[in-house]
C-alpha positions as CSV (number, residue, x, y, z in Angstrom):
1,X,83.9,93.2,-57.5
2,X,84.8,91.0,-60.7
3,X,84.1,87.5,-61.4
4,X,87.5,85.5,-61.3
5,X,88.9,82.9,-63.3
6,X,91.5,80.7,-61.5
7,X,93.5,77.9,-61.5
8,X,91.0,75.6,-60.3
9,X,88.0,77.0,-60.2
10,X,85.8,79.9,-61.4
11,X,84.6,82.6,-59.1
12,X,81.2,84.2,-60.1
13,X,79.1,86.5,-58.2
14,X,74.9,85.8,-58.8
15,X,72.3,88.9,-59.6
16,X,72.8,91.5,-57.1
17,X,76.0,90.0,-55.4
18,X,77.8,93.1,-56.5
19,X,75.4,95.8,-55.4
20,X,74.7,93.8,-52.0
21,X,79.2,94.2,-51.6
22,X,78.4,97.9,-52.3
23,X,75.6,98.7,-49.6
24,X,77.0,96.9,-47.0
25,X,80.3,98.6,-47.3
26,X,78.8,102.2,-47.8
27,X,76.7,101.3,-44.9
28,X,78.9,100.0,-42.5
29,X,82.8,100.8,-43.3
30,X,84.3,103.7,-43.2
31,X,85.3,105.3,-46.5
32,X,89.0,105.9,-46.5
33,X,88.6,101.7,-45.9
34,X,86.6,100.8,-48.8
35,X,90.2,99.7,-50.7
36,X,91.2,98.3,-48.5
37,X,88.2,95.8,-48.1
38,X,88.0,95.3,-51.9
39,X,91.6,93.9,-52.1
40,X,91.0,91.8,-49.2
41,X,88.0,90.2,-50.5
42,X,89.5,90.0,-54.3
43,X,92.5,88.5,-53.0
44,X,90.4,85.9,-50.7
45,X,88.6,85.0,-54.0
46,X,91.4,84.6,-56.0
47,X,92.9,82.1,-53.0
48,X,89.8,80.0,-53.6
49,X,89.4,80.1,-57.4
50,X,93.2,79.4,-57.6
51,X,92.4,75.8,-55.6
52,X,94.4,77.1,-52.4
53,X,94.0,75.5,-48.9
54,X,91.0,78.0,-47.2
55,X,91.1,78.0,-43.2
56,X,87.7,77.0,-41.3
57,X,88.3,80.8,-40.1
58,X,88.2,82.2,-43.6
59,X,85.9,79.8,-45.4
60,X,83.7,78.0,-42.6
61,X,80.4,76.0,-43.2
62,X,77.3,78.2,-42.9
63,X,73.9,76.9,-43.9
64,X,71.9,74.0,-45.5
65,X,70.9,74.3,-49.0
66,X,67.4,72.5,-50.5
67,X,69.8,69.6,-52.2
68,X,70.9,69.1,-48.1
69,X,74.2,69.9,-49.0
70,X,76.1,73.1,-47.5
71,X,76.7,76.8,-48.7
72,X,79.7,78.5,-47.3
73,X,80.7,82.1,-46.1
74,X,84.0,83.3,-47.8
75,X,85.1,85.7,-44.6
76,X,86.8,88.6,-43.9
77,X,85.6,90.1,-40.7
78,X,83.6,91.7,-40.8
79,X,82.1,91.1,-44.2
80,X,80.8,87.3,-45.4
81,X,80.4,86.5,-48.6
82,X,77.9,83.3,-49.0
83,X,78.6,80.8,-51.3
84,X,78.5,77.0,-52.5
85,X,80.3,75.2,-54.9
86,X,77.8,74.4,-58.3
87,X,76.9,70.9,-58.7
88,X,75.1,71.9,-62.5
89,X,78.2,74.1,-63.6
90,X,81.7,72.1,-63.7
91,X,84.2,74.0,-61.2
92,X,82.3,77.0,-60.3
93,X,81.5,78.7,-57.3
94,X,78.5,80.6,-57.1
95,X,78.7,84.1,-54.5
96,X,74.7,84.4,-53.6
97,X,75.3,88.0,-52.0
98,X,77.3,89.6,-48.9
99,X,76.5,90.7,-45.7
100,X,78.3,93.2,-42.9
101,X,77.9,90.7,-40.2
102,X,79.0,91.2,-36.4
103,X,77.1,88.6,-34.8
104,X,77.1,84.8,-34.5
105,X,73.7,83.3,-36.1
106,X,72.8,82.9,-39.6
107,X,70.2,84.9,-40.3
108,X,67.1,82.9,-41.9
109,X,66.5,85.8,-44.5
110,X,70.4,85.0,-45.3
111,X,69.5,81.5,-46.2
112,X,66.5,82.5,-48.1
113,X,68.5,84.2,-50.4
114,X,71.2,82.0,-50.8
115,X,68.6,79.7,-51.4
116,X,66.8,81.2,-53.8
117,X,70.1,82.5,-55.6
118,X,70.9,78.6,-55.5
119,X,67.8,77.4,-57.3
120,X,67.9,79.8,-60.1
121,X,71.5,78.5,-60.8
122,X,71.0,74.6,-60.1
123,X,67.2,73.9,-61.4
């Protein structure tokens, strides 16, 4: 998982974004899948980065962050990627981290970290 420079906007993942992309595949997808999973992903961040139109399905609104504006999950079922566009950094997105996720409800330990991942980036 790289950070990606596009056409319109810069895709960069935070401290542990990576490694949290790496456990949650080895934990929940099958190995002769992992390739496949990293080109879907790379190729859904290079759609955003490069200023493409993103569906409500592949890019919906998640959770509140502490300026009351709203973090987003960049989705592939069934992985999520949560991030917000940066307010403090000119055309950047910001991936907090990524979760396996085959359920409905946010998680509150979810928005903690995007939260906190958010307020070392923005403060």
């Amino acid at each position: 998982m790289e950070d990606y420079q596009g056409k319109a906007y810069n895709v960069v993942h935070c401290e542990g974004a990576k490694e949290s992309f790496l456990e949650e595949l080895k934990k929940h997808v099958p190995k002769n899948k992992h390739k496949n999973y990293i080109a879907r992903m790379r190729r859904l961040r290079e759609r955003l980065a490069d200023g493409q139109r993103m569906s409500n399905e592949n890019f919906p609104k998640e959770g509140q962050l502490p300026d009351k504006s709203h973090f987003r999950a960049l989705k592939k079922i069934p992985l999520r990627a949560y991030i917000w566009l940066s307010k403090k950094s000119p055309r950047t997105f910001y991936i907090s981290h990524y979760v396996y996720k085959n359920y409905d409800n946010l998680k509150e330990r979810d928005i903690t970290r995007v939260c906190g991942n958010w307020k070392d980036k923005e403060e």
